[in-house]
VOGU-3710 file (C-alpha; in Angstrom, 3 decimals, decimal comma):
1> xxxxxxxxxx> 49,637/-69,709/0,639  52,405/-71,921/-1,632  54,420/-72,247/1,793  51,749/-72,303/4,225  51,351/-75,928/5,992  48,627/-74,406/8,147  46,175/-71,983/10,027  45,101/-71,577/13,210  43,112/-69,266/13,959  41,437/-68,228/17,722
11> xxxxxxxxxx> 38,778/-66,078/18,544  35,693/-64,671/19,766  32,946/-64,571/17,513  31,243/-61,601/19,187  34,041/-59,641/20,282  34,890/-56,275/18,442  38,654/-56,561/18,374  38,553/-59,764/17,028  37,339/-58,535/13,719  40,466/-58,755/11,847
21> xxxxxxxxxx> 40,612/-62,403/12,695  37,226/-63,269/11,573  37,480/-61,488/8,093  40,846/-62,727/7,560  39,199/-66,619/7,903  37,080/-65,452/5,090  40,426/-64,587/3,322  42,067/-67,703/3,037  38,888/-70,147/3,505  37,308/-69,621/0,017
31> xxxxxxxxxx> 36,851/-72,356/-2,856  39,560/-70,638/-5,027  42,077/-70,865/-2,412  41,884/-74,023/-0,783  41,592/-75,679/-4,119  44,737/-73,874/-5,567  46,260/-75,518/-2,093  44,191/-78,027/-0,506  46,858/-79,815/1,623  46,775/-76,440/3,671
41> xxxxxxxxxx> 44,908/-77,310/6,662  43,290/-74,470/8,881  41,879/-75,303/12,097  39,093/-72,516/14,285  39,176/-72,432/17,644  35,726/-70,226/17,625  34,860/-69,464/21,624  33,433/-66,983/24,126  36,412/-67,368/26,403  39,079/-66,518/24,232
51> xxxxxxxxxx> 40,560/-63,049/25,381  42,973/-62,131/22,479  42,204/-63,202/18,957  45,310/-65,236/17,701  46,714/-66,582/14,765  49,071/-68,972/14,568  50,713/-70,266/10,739  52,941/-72,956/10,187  55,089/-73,194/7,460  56,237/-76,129/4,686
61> xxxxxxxxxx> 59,324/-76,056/6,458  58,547/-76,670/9,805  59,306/-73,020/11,262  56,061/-71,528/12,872  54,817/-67,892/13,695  52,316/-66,488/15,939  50,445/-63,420/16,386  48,007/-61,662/18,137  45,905/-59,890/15,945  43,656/-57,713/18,293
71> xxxxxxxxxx> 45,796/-54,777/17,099  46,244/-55,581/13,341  43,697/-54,841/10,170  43,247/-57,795/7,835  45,983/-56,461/5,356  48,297/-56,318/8,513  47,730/-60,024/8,969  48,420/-60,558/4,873  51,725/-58,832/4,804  53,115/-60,930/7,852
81> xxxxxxxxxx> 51,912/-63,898/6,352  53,303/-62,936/3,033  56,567/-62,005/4,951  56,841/-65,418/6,546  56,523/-67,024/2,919  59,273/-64,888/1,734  61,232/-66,115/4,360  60,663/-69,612/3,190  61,229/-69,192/-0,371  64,864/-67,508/0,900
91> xxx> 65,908/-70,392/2,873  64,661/-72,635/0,106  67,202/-71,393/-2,268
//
């Protein structure tokens, strides 16, 4: 999360492919976390209408990527995450 500028994160509370994007909030919205980085912001958008659970992070350096995690375990949505911070730290140096 050292690169992450923010979260957000889409979904339907009640539907079974969102999943992944429901446990993955749980992830990166604990105590520990947010107060190891509490400029990180991460907004919900928590509805019956959404149709594909999305995630979409935005980086300390502007660049942004977004997913669609209907397909994609938790750890799936960690490693691109972590990938994207990589990316950041490379272009940093």
């Amino acid at each position: 999360m050292s690169r992450v500028a923010s979260l957000k994160l889409s979904f339907n509370p009640v539907a079974s492919d969102h999943t992944s994007c429901r446990l993955f909030l749980n992830v990166v919205n604990t105590t520990a976390l947010r107060g190891a980085f509490p400029t990180a912001k991460i907004e919900c958008v928590v509805d019956d209408n959404v149709e594909k659970p999305e995630l979409t992070v935005e980086y300390t350096n502007g660049t942004k990527m977004s997913m669609q995690t209907n397909q994609m375990t938790v750890e799936d949505i960690k490693e691109r995450v972590r990938n994207g911070i990589r990316r950041v730290i490379n272009q940093e140096q």
